[in-house]
C-alpha positions as CSV (number, residue, x, y, z in Angstrom):
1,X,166.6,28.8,65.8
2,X,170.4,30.2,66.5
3,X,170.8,31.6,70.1
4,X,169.8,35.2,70.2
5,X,170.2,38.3,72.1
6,X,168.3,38.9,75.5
7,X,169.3,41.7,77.4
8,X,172.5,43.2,78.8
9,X,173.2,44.7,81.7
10,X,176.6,46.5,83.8
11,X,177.6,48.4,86.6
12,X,180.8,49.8,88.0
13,X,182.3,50.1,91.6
14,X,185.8,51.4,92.7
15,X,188.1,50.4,95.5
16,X,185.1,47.7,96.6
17,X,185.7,43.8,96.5
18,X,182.0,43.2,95.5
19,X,179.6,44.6,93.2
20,X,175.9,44.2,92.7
21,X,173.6,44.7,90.2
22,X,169.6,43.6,88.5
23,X,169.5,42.0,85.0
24,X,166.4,40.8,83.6
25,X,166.0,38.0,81.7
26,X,163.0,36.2,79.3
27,X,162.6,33.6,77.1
28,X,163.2,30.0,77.0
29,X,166.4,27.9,77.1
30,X,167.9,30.6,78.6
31,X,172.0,31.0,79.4
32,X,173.8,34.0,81.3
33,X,176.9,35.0,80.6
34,X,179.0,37.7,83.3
35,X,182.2,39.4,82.3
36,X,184.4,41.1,85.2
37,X,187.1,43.3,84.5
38,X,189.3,45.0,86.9
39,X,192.4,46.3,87.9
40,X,195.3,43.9,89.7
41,X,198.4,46.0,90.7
42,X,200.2,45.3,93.7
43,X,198.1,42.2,95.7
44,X,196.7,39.3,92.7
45,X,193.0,39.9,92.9
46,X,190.6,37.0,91.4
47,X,187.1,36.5,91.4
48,X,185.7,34.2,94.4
49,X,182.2,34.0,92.9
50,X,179.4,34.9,90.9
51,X,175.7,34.6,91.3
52,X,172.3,35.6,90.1
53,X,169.5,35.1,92.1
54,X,171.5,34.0,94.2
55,X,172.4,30.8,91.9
56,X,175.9,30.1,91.5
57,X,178.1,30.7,88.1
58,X,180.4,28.3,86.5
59,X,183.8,29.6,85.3
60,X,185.1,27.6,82.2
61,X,188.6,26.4,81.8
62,X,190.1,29.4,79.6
63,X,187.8,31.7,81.6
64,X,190.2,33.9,83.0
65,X,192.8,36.4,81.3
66,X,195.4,38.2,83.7
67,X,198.6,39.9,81.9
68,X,200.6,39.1,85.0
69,X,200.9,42.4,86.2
70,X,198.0,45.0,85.9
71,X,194.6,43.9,84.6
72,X,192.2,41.3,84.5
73,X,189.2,39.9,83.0
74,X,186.8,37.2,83.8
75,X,184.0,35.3,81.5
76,X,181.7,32.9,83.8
77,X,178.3,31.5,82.5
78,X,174.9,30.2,83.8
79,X,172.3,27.9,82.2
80,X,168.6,28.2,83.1
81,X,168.6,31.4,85.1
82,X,166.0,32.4,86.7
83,X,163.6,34.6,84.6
84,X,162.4,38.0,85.5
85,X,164.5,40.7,87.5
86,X,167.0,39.0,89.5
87,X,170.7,40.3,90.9
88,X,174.0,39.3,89.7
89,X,176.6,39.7,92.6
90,X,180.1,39.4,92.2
91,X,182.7,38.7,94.9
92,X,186.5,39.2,94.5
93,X,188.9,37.8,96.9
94,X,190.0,41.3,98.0
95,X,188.9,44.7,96.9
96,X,190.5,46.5,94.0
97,X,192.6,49.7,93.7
98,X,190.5,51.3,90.7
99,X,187.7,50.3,89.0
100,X,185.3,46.7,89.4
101,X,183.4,46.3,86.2
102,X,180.7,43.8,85.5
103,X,178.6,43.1,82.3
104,X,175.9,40.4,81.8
105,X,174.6,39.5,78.7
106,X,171.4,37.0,78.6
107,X,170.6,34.9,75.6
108,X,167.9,32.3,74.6
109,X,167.7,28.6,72.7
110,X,171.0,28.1,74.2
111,X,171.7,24.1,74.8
112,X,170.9,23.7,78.2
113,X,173.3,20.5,78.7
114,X,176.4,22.0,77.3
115,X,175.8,25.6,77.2
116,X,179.0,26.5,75.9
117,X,182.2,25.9,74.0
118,X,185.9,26.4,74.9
119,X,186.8,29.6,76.3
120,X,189.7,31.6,74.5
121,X,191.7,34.0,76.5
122,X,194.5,37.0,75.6
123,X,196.8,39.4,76.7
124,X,199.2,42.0,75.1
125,X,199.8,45.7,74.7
126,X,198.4,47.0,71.9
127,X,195.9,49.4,70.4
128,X,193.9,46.2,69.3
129,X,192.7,44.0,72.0
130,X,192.0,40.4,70.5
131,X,190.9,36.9,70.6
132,X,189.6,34.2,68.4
133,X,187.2,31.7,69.7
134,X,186.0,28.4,68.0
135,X,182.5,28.7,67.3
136,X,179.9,27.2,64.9
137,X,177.1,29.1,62.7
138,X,174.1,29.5,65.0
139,X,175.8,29.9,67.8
140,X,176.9,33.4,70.1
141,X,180.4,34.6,71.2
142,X,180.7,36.8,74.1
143,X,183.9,38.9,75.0
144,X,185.3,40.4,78.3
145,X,187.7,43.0,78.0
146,X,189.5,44.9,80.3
147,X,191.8,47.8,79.8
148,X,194.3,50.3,81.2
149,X,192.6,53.2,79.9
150,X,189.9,56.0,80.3
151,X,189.0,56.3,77.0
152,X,186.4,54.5,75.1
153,X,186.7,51.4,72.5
154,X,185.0,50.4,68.9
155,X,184.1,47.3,68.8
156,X,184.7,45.3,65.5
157,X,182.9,44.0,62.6
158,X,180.0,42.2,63.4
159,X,180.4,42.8,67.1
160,X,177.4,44.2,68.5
161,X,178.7,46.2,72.1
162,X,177.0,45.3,75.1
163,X,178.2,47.4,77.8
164,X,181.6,49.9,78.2
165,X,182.7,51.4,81.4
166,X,185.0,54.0,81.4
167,X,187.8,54.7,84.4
168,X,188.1,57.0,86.5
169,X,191.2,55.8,88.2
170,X,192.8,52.8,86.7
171,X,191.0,50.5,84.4
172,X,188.1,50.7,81.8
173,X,185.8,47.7,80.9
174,X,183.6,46.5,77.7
175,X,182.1,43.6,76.2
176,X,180.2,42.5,73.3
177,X,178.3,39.9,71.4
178,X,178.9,38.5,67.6
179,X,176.9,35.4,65.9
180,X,178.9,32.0,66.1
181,X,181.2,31.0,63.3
182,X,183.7,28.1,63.0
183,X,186.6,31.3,63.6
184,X,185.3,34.2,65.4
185,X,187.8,37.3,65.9
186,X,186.5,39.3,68.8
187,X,188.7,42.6,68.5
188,X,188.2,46.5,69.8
189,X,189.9,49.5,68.8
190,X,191.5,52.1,71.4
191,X,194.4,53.5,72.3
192,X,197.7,52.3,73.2
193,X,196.7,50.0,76.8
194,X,197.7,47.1,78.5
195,X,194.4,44.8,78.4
196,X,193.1,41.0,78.6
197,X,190.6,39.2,77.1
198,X,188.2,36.5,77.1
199,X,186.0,35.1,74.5
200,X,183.0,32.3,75.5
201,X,180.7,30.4,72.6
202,X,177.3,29.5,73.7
203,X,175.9,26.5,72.0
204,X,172.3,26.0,69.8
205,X,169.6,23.8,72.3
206,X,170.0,20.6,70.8
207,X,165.8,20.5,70.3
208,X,166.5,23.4,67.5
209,X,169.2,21.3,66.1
210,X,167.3,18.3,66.0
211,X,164.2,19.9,64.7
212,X,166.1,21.7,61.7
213,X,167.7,18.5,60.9
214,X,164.2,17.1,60.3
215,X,163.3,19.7,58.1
């Protein structure tokens, strides 16, 4: 079976270096995914850690997306969480001057050995935030996205949106979900905004693989 939807989750915070909040989670070969956007003008903010149920989160390589001078987003992932109700807390290296944004998206018959792929990350200024990530059929893409605006954003085809938090001072924050491909575009729609991006396959359970292949 190709990895499939959980649950989702999000909460936002402003001027705060840490946010907290519950996601629930069920099923088996389980794999949580976190996004973090927030703003990053004036003192470089990054993301000192993540957990759920207390349980550290990995950052891939790619994970990150900062333009350099305004806005940031973050993709880190967990294998095997813990099922039932648990919190996801997120701690930054300093606290923000707008908005702290966090998303969690939970998933099942992900490979719990290599849960996911190669993280793809972008930047620009544009009214099209984008990036493609190198998936395969069966698999699921998440996307991070964070944005100088305080108005909302469409998600694009085939993307299914998870969570979006609006600002109220600096910096707005969505993400999403689409089924794995060996090219997926992960792409919103807004206004004119600085914003970054990152996109995160999470790999089939090898057991599903193997069973289809003796089919």
């Amino acid at each position: 079976m190709p990895v499939a939807f959980d649950a989702a989750s999000s909460a936002i915070t402003t001027l705060a270096s840490s946010l907290t909040f519950s996601h629930t989670v069920t099923g088996s070969n389980l794999a949580l995914g976190v996004g973090v956007e927030f703003g990053d003008t004036g003192l470089v903010r990054t993301v000192s850690s993540i957990t759920y149920n207390a349980v550290n989160l990995t950052k891939p390589a790619g994970g990150t997306s900062y333009n350099g001078t305004s806005i940031r987003s973050e993709l880190w992932y967990l294998a095997n969480p813990a099922s039932g109700a648990n919190n996801v807390v997120i701690t930054l290296s300093a606290s923000v001057d707008g908005e702290l944004i966090g998303g969690a998206v939970s998933m099942t018959g992900v490979d719990q050995a290599t849960p996911v792929g190669t993280a793809a990350n972008a930047t620009g200024q544009s009214t099209t935030p984008t990036v493609t990530v190198t998936s395969a059929v069966d698999e699921m893409v998440m996307d991070s996205v964070a944005y100088n605006l305080a108005t909302g954003a469409t998600p694009g085809a085939g993307q299914t949106e998870r969570w979006e938090r609006l600002a109220s001072l600096t910096n707005s924050g969505v993400g999403s979900t689409e089924a794995g491909a060996a090219s997926v575009v992960m792409d919103w729609t807004t206004l004119l905004s600085d914003w970054a991006t990152v996109g995160l396959p999470f790999n089939e359970a090898v057991d599903t693989l193997f069973a289809q292949s003796v089919l």
